[in-house]
N, C-alpha and C positions, 0 to 999 in steps of 0.2 A: 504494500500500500504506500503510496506517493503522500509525502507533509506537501498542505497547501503552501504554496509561492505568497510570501508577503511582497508585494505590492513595493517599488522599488518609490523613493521620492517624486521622480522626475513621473515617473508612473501617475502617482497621485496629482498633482499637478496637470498631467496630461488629461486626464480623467476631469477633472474639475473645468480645465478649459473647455472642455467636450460640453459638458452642463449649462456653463457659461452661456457658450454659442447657440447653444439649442434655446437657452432663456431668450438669448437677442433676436434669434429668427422668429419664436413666439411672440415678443414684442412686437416688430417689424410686422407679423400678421393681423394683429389685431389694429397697429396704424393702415396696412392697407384697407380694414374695412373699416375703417372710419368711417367713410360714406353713406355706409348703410344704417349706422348708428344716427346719422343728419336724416339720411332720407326717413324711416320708419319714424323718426321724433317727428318731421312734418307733416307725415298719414297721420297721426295721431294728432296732432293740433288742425287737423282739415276735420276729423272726424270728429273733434270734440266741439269745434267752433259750427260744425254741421247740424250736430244733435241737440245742439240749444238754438239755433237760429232757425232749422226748418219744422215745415208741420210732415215730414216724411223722415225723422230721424233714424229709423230703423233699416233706413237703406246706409246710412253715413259709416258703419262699420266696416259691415262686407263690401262696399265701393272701393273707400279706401284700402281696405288691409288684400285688398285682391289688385288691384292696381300698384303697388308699393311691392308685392310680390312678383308681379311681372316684372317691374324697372329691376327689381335687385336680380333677377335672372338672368335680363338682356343687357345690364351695364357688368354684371359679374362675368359673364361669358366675354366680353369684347377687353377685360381690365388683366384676365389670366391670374395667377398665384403668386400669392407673395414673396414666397422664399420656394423654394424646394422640399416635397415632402419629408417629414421626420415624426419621432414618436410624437414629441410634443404636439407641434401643427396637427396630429389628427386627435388628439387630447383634447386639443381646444374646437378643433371643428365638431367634435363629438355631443361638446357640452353645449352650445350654441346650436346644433341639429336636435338635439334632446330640446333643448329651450321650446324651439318654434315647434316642435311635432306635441310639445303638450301641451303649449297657448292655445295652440289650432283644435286640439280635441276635447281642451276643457271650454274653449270658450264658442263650440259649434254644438257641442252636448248641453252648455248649460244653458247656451240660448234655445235648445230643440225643447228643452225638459220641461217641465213645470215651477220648478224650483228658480228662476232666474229671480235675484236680487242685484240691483247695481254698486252696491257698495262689496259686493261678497265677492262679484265676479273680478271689479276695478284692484280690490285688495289681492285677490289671486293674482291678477296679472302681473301688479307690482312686487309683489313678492316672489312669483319666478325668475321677472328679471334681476330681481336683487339675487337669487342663488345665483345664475349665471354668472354673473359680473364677479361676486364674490370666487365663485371659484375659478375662473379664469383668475383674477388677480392670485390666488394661493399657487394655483398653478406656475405665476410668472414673476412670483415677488414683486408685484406691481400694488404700490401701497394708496395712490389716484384710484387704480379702478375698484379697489377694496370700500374705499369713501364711499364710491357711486354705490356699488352693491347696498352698503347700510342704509345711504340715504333715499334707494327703494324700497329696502327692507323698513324704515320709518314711516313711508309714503303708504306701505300698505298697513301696519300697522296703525296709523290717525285713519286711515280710509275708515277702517271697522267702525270706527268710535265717533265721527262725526255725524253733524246731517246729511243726509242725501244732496242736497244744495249745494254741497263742500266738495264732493268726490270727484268733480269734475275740475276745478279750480287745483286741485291736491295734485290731480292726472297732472295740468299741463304748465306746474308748477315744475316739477319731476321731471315730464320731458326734457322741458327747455334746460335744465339743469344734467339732468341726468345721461342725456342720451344726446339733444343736440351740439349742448355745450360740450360735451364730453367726443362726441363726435369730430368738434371741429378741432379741437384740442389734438386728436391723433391724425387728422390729414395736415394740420400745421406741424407737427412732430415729425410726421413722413417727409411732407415736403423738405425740412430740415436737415434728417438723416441722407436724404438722395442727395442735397448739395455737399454735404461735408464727405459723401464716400465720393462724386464726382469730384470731388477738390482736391482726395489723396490719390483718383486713379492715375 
């Protein structure tokens, strides 16, 4: 029977750079979808400003969150990937495909149901996005998008507890914070990163 090889210094270090890089390409991921983080905060402030303004607001949803899913399909196919595949990158695209495939089933089921309340559903939704963001940030030691996760995880937790009157104002409080602002924050960090690696090529 063979004694396990301890692991030389340079070893460890090599290792740790491997982590490193795989965290910066993770990073580098989630600034290229910046965009979609602006676009979806904008479906959501069309759809919130729609359902108070119109006497048809139960179309304002499914319009928007079905149009916002086309754009993100046809701007995502012509924009290509950010880094190169690696464990992490499908880590994170895992957790962000779990995100939408249970907005989509919670919130198509509990509009079909009988059960639909607006404050129950609005608090779900903020509160998924707040796991996602959360663990994307655990995932990348990114201590920004950790913020953003809490301050949805807060958004849905006041959602529970206020008036119905409040749950919409709370939404696109949230957005603009949470998701636009945050949004533009990683295509401005992108734009950044491309000129400073274009400036060492």
């Amino acid at each position: 029977m063979t004694e396990a090889r301890n692991p030389s210094q340079a070893e460890l270090l090599e290792r740790i750079e491997v982590i490193e890089s795989m965290i910066r390409d993770g990073q580098r991921t989630i600034e290229h979808w910046g965009w979609t983080q602006v676009l979806w905060g904008t479906a959501y402030l069309i759809a919130i400003a729609w359902t108070e303004m119109s006497s048809r607001p139960g179309l304002a949803w499914p319009v928007c969150m079905i149009a916002a899913t086309i754009l993100t399909i046809a701007i995502a196919g012509r924009r290509g990937p950010a880094v190169p595949g690696n464990t992490l990158k499908r880590a994170l695209q895992g957790i962000w495909m779990a995100l939408g495939i249970s907005l989509f089933l919670f919130c198509f089921s509990l509009g079909a149901s009988s059960h639909f309340q607006l404050n129950t559903m609005i608090a779900a939704v903020e509160v998924f996005l707040g796991a996602a963001n959360f663990a994307s940030a655990l995932t990348l030691r990114w201590n920004l998008q950790a913020a953003v996760g809490v301050l949805w995880w807060a958004a849905g937790i006041a959602t529970l507890f206020v008036a119905q009157s409040l749950v919409l104002p709370i939404l696109a409080g949230t957005t603009l914070v949470g998701m636009i602002g945050f949004g533009l924050y990683l295509m401005v960090r992108q734009s950044r990163d491309r000129r400073a690696r274009a400036s060492h090529a």
